[in-house]
C-alpha positions as CSV (number, residue, x, y, z in Angstrom):
1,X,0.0,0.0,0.0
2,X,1.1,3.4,-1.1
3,X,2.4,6.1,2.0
4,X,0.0,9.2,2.2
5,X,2.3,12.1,1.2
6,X,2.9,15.1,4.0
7,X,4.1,17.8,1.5
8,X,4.0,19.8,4.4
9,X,7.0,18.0,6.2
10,X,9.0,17.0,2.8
11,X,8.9,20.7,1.9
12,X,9.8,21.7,5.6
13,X,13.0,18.8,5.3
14,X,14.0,20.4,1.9
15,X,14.2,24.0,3.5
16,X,16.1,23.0,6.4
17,X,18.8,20.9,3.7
18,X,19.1,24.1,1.6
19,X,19.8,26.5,4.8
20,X,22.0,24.0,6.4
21,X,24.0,23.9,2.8
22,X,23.9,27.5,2.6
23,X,25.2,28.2,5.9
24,X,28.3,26.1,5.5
25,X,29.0,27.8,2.1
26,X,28.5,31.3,4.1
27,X,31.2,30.0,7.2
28,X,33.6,28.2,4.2
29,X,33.3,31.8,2.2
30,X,33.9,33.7,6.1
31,X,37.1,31.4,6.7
32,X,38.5,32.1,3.0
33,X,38.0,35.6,3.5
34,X,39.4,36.1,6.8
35,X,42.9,34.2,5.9
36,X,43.5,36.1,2.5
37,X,42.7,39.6,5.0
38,X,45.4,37.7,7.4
39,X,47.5,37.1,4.6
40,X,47.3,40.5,3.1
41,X,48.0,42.3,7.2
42,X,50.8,39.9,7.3
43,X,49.6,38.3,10.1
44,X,50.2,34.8,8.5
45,X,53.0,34.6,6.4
46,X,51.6,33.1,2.8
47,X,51.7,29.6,1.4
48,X,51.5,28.6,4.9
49,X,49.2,26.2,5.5
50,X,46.5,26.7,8.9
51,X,44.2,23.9,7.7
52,X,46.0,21.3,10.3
53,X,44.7,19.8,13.5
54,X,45.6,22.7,16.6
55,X,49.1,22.9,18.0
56,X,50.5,20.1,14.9
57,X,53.4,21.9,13.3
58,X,52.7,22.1,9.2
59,X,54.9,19.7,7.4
60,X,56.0,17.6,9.8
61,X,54.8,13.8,9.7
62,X,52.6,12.6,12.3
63,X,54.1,9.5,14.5
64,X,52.5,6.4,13.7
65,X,52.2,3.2,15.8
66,X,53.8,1.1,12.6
67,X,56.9,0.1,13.6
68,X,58.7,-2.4,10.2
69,X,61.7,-3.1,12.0
């Protein structure tokens, strides 16, 4: 047997999917914006990359529990 549509609530789901997408476009197009003003202040020197974890040093290798030897 075929479900009884709620338009209401599919329509209500959509709406929250698109402001929920459009919000994390808005914060990714905030971020970009505030490290090119950083980079342009010289507050972070450029090609430097800021996208790592907090406190890991860029370009240096994590430690891994491998151990070949």
């Amino acid at each position: 047997m075929a479900r009884k549509p709620n338009y209401k609530f599919e329509r209500m789901e959509r709406d929250r999917q698109k402001a929920a997408k459009k919000a994390a476009r808005l914060e990714a197009k905030r971020e970009k914006s505030d490290l090119k003003k950083a980079e342009t202040e010289g507050l972070v020197p450029e090609g430097e990359d800021i996208s790592g974890q907090p406190g890991e040093t860029p370009g240096q290798p994590e430690d891994s529990d491998d151990s070949n030897s």
